[in-house]
C-alpha positions as CSV (number, residue, x, y, z in Angstrom):
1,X,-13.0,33.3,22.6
2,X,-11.5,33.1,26.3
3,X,-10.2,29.4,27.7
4,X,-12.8,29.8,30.4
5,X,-15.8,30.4,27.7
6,X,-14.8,28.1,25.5
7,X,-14.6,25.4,28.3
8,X,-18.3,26.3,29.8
9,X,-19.7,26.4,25.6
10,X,-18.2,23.0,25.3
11,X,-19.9,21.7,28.6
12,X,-23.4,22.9,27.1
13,X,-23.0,21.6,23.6
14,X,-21.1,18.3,24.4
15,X,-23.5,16.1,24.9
16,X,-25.9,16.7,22.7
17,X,-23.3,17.5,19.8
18,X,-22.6,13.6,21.1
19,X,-26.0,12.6,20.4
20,X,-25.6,13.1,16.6
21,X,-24.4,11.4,13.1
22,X,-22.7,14.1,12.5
23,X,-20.2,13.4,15.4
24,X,-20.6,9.6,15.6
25,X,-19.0,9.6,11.9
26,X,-16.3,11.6,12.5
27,X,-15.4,10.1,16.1
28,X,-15.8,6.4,15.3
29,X,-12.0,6.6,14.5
30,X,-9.3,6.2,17.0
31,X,-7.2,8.4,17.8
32,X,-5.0,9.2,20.6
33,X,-3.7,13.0,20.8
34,X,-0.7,14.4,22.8
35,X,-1.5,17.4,25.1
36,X,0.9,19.6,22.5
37,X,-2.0,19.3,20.0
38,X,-5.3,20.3,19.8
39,X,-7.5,17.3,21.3
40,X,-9.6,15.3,18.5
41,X,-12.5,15.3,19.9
42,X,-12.6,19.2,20.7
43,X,-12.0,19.5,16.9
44,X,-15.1,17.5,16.0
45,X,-17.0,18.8,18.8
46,X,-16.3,22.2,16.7
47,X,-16.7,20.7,13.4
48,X,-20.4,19.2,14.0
49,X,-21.1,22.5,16.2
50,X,-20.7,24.2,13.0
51,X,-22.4,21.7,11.2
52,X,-25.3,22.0,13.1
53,X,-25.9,25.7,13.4
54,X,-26.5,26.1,9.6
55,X,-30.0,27.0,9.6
56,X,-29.4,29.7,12.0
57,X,-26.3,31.0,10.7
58,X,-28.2,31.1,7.1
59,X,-31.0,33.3,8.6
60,X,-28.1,35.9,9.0
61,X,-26.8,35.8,5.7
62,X,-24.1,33.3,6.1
63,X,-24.9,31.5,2.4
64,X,-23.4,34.9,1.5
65,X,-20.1,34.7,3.2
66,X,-17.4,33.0,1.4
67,X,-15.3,31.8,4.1
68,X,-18.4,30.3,5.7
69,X,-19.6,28.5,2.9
70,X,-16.1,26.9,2.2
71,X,-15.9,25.5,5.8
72,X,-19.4,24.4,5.4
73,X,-18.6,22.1,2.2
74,X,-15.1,21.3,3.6
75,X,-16.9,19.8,6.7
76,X,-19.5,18.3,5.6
77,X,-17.6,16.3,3.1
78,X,-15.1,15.0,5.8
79,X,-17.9,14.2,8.2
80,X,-19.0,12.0,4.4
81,X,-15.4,10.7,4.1
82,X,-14.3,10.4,7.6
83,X,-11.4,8.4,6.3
84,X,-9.1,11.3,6.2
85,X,-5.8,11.1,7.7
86,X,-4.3,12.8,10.9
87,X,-1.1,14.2,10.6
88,X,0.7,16.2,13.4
89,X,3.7,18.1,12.7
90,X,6.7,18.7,14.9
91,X,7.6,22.2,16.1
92,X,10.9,21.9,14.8
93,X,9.5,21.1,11.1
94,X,7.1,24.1,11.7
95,X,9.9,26.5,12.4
96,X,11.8,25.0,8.9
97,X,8.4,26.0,7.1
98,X,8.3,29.2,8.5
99,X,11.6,30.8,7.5
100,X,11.5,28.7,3.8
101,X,9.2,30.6,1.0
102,X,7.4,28.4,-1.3
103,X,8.5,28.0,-5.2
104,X,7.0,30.4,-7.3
105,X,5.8,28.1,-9.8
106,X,4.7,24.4,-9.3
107,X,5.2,22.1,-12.1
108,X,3.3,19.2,-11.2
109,X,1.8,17.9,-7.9
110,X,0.9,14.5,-7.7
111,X,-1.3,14.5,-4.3
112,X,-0.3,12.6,-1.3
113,X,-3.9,12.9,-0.1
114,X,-7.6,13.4,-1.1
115,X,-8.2,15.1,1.9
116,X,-6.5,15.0,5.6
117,X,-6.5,16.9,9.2
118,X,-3.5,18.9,10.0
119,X,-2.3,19.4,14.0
120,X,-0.2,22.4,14.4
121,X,1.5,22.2,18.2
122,X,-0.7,24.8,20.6
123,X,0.1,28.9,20.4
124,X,2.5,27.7,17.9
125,X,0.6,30.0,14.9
126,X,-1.6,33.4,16.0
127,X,-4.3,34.3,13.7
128,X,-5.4,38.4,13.2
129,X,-7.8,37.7,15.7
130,X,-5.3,36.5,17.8
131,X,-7.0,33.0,18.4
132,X,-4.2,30.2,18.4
133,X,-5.4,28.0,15.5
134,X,-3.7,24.5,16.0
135,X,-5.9,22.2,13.6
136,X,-6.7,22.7,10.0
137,X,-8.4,20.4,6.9
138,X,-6.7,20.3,4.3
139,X,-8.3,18.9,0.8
140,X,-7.5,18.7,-3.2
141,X,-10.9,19.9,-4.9
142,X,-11.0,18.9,-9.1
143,X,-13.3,20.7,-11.3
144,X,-15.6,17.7,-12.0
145,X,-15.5,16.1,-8.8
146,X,-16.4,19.3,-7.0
147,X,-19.5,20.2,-8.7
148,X,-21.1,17.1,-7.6
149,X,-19.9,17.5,-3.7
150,X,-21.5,21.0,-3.9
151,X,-24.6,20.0,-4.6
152,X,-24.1,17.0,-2.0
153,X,-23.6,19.9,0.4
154,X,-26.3,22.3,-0.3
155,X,-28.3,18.9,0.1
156,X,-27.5,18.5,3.7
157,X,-28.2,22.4,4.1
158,X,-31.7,22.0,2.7
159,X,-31.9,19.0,4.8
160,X,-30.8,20.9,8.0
161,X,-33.2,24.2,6.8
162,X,-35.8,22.8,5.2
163,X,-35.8,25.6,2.5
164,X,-34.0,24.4,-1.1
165,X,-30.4,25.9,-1.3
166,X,-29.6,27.3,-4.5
167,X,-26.0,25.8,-5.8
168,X,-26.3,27.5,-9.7
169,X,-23.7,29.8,-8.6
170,X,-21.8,28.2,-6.1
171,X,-18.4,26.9,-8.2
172,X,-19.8,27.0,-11.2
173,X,-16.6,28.9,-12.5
174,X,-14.1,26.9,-10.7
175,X,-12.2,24.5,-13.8
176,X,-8.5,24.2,-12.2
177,X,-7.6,22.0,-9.7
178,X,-7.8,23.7,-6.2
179,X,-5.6,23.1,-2.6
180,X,-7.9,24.7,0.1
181,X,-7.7,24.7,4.1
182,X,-10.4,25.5,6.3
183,X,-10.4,25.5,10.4
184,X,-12.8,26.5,12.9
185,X,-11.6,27.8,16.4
186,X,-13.6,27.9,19.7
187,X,-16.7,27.1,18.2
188,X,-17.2,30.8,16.6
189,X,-13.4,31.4,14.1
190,X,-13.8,30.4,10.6
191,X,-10.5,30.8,8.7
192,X,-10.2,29.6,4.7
193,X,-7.7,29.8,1.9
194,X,-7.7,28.5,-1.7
195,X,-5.1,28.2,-4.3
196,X,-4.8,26.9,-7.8
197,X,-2.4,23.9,-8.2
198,X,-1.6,21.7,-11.4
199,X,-2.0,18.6,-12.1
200,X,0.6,16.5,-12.5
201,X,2.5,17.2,-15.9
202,X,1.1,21.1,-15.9
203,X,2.4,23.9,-13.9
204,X,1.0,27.1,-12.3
205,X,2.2,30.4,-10.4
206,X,1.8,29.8,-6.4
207,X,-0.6,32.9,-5.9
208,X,-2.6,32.2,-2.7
209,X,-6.1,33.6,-3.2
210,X,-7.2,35.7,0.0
211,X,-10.2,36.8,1.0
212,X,-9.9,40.3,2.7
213,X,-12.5,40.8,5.1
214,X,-11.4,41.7,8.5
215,X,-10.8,45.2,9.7
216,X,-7.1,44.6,9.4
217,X,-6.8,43.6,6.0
218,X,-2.5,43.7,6.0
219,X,-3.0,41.4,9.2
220,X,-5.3,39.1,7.6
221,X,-3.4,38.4,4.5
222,X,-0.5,37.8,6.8
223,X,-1.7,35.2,8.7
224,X,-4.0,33.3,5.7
225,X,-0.6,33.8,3.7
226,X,1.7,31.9,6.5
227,X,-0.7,29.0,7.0
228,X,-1.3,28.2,3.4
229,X,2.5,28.3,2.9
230,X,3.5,26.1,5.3
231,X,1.0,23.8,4.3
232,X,2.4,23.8,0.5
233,X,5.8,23.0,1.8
234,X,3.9,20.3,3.7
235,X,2.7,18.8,0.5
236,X,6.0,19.0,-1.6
237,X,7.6,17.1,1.5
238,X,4.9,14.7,1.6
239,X,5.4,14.1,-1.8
240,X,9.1,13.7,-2.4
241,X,9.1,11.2,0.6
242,X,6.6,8.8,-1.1
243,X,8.8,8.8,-3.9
């Protein structure tokens, strides 16, 4: 989406996207943004935008569409838990990230977070659309936990629909811990990535799990490949400077 239509969307939808719960929960915090980053209040303007349009987008199939059901559970359950922290990282630690791979194997990952918002500095990472996505959530999802939030979700979506959602499916397979990031761009770009990660004391091959679905499949992978590694490095830095 163009600067200009994304400016005259977000003058339609503001205020009453303002009017909501959905938005009062997730701006009751305070926080204030530099112009380098994407502005906190255009993020939950997007988030509860996206929120908001499930009924419609589930009349199109959406339920259907992996990536949209992951940012539908991974916003929903901020907007739940709006205590989530806001980290935004420096262009210089960026550009460290980008030009260090990952480890192959992770042997144990205590997690500096349940959940938290990530602010990548503007035009600083392109995806294969090439929309500039400068915000992503980032979350740890366990196997027990996660069973219960889903069904929390789809609760919200019958809510929102009025017709019962049907969760039997929906991570009923899923029993290893899970790192996932989800972000939503101009009010119409869903991205998504999951990975396996161990708990603490275990260990598992770093194998980001990809969704190909574009019409540039090599492009796609790219991109979801670039952000989800410089998010693990994230996590690992995170984590040795706690201890």
């Amino acid at each position: 989406m163009k600067m200009n239509s994304f400016k005259k969307l977000k003058k339609l939808l503001e205020p009453i996207l303002k009017e909501t719960r959905e938005y009062k929960r997730l701006n009751s915090r305070k926080f204030n943004p530099s112009n380098q980053y994407a502005n906190y209040k255009d993020v939950v303007l997007q988030i509860c935008s996206h929120l908001l349009s499930v009924e419609e987008c589930l009349r199109f199939g959406k339920h259907k569409d992996a990536t949209y059901i992951n940012c539908t559970h991974a916003f929903f359950q901020a907007m739940s838990d709006n205590g989530f922290g806001v980290y935004a990282l420096q262009k210089e630690l960026l550009l460290d990230f980008v030009n260090t791979d990952a480890p192959e194997e992770i042997i144990g990952l205590p997690r500096p977070f349940k959940r938290a918002l990530i602010l990548l500095p503007k035009d600083f990472i392109t995806s294969h659309d090439g929309i500039s996505v400068n915000r992503v959530m980032v979350e740890f999802i366990d196997p027990p936990t996660f069973y219960d939030e889903v069904k929390e979700t789809f609760y919200y979506v019958t809510e929102k629909t009025g017709a019962k959602a049907d969760v039997s499916e929906y991570g009923k397979n899923i029993d290893v811990p899970l790192f996932r990031w989800t972000s939503v761009v101009g009010f119409d770009y869903l991205y998504s990535d999951t990975f396996a990660v161990p708990y603490p004391g275990e260990s598992y091959s770093y194998v980001p799990h990809v969704s190909l679905e574009g019409y540039d499949e090599y492009s796609e992978m790219s991109f979801l490949s670039k952000v989800s590694n410089i998010l693990f490095l994230l996590i690992l830095l995170l984590q040795k400077r706690r201890s």
